[in-house]
C-alpha positions in Angstrom: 32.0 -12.8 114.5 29.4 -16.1 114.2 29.3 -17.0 110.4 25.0 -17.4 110.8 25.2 -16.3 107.0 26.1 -19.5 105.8 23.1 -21.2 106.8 20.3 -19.0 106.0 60.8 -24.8 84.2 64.0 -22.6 85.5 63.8 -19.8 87.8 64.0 -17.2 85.3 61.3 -18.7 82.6 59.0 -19.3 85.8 59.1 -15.3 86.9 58.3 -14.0 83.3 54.9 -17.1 82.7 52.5 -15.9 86.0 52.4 -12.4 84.9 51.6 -13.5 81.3 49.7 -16.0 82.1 47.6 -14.5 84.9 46.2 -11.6 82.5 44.9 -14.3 80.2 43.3 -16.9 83.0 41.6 -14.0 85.1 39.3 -12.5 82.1 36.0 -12.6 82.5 34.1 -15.4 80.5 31.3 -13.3 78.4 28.1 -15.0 79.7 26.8 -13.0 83.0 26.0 -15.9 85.8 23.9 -14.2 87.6 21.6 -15.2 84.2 21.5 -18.3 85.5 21.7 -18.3 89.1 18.5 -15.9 88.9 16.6 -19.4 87.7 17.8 -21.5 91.2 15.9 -22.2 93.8 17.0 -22.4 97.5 18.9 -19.3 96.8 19.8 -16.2 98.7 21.0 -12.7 98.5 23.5 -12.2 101.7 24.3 -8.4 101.9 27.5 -8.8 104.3 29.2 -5.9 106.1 33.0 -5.0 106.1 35.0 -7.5 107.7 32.1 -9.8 108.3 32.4 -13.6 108.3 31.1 -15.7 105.6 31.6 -18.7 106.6 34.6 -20.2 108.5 37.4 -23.0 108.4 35.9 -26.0 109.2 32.5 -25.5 109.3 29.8 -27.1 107.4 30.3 -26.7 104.1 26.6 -26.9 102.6 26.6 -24.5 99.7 28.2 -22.2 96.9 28.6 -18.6 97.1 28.7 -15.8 93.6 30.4 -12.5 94.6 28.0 -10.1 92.6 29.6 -6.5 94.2 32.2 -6.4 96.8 35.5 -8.3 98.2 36.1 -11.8 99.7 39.8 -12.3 101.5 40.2 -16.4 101.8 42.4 -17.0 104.9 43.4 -20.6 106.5 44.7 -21.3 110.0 47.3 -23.9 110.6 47.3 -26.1 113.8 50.4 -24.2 115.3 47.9 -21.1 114.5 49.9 -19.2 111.4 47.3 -17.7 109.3 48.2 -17.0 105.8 46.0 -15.3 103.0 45.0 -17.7 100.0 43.1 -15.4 98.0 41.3 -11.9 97.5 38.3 -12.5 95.2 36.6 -10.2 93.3 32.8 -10.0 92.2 32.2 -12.4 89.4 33.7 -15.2 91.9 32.8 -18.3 92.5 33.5 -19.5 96.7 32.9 -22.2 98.5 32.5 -24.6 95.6 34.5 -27.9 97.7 31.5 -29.0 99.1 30.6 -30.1 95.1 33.9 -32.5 95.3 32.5 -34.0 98.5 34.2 -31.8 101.3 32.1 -31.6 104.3 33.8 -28.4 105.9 35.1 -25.4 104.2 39.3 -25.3 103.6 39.6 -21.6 104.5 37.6 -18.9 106.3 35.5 -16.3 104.1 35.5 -12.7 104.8 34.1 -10.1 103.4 36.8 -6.9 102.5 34.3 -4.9 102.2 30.3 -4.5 101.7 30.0 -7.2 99.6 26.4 -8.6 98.1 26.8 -12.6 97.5 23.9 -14.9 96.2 24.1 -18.4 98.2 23.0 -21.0 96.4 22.4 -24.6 98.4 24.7 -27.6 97.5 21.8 -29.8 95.6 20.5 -26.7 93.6 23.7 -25.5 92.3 24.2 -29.4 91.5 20.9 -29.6 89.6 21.6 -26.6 87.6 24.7 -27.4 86.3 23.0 -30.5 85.5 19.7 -28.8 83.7 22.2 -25.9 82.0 25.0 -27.0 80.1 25.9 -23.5 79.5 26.3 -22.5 83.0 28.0 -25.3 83.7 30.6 -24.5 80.9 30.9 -21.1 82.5 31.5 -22.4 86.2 34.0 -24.5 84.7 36.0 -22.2 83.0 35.7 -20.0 86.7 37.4 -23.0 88.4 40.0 -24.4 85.6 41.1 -19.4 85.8 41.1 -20.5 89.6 43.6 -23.3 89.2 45.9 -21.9 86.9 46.4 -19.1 89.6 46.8 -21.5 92.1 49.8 -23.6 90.2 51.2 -20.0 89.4 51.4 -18.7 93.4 52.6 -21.9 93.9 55.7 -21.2 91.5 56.0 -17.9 92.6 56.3 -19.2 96.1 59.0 -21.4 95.5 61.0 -19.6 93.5 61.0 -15.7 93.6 62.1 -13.5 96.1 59.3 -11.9 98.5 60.3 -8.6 96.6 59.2 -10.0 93.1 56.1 -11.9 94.9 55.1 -8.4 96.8 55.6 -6.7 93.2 53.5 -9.4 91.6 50.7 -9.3 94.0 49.9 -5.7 93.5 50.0 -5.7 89.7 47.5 -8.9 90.1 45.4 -6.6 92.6 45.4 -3.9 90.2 44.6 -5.8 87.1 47.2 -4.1 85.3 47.8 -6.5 82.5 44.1 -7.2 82.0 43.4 -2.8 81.4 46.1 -2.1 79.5 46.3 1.2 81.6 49.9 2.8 82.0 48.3 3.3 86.1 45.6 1.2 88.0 44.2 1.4 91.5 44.0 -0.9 94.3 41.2 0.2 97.2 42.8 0.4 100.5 44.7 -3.1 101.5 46.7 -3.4 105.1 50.4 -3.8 104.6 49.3 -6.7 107.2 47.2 -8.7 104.8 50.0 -8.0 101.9 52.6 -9.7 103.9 50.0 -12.8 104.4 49.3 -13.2 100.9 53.0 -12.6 100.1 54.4 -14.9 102.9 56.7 -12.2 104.2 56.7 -10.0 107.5 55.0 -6.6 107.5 58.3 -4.6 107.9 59.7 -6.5 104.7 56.4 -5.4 103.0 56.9 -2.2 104.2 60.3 -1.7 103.4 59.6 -3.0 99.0 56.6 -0.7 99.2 58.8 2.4 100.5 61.1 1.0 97.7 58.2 0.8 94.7 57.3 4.5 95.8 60.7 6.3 95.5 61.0 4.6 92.3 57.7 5.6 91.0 56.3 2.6 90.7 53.3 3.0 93.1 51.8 6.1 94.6 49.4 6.1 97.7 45.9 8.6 97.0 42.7 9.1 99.1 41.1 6.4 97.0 43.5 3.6 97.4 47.3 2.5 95.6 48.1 4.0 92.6 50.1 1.0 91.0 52.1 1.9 87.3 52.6 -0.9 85.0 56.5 0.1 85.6 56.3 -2.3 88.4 56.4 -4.8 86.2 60.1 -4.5 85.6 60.6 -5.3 89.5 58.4 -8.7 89.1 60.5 -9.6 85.7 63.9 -8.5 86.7 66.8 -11.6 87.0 
């Protein structure tokens, strides 16, 4: 589909930080952005369909986007063409912000999960606000500083748990289990396909640990998506 919118330490100490240290990075700073994207000129609400395109990898990268409702899945493409999943955003997510540090195409593709509403907001007027409010700027920071310390911890992850504790990870992360505090959480409807990208794993391996997670009780499948317990933390922490 054309992307048109975008122009108008040791193993064991290292399995036991991300899930601790996720919970804290991910919680919402209390200022509302849309405040102060409201006050931005050259700015537009996009209203994007299920699986539509954002924007692409590669293409022009002219602009920042601000989930408000909805679900962005970040994918990139390597020159051998493996796709992997970098990240599942959530409304209250900043995207596209390279083009800021000077990139002239976008790293990854964009694509919405579901209908998503995103405020686009043109390279030189997100630049002059964060300029003209100090506040919001603060606020975008602390967005990107969450976004890197999830970064360094998948990067751990990756190198040093097995795809089992990585799968078991990824859905308490999805589910937000640490940040409610809830003994169950749910997680709308995800292919096993797009679990085994972000995990870096087959789909039969993903679907063999999610079999797994369900006979132990650890995850239960409903009408309105998966049911994840915070039991499932004992298969991301286990030695």
């Amino acid at each position: 589909m054309a992307s048109a919118l975008s122009r108008s330490a040791g193993p064991r100490t290292a399995t036991v930080r991300p899930l601790g240290g996720m919970s804290r990075a991910r919680r919402a700073p209390q200022l509302d952005p849309k405040t102060f994207l409201a006050q931005a000129d050259s700015r537009t609400i996009l209203q994007c369909e299920k699986y539509q395109i954002l924007f692409s990898q590669g293409e022009a990268a002219d602009a920042v986007f601000y989930l408000e409702t909805g679900r962005v899945k970040l994918t990139v493409v390597s020159p051998q063409g493996k796709e992997a999943v970098v990240s599942i955003l959530e409304h209250g997510s900043f995207l596209g912000e390279s083009c800021l540090a000077g990139q002239t195409g976008h790293p990854a593709t964009a694509t919405a999960l579901e209908d998503s509403s995103i405020v686009r907001i043109d390279k030189d007027a997100m630049i002059r606000l964060l300029h003209e409010e100090p506040t919001f700027s603060q606020l975008f920071l602390t967005c990107l500083l969450s976004r890197h310390v999830r970064i360094q911890e998948d990067v751990v992850d990756h190198l040093l748990n097995s795809s089992e504790k990585r799968l078991a990870r990824v859905l308490l992360l999805l589910a937000h289990v640490e940040d409610t505090g809830e003994l169950e959480t749910v997680i709308p409807k995800i292919s096993q396909e797009t679990l085994a990208e972000m995990v870096g794993t087959t789909r039969s391996r993903v679907s063999f640990f999610m079999k797994k997670f369900r006979h132990l009780g650890c995850i239960a499948y409903h009408n309105d998506g998966i049911h994840v317990h915070r039991s499932l933390r004992n298969v991301a922490l286990q030695d």
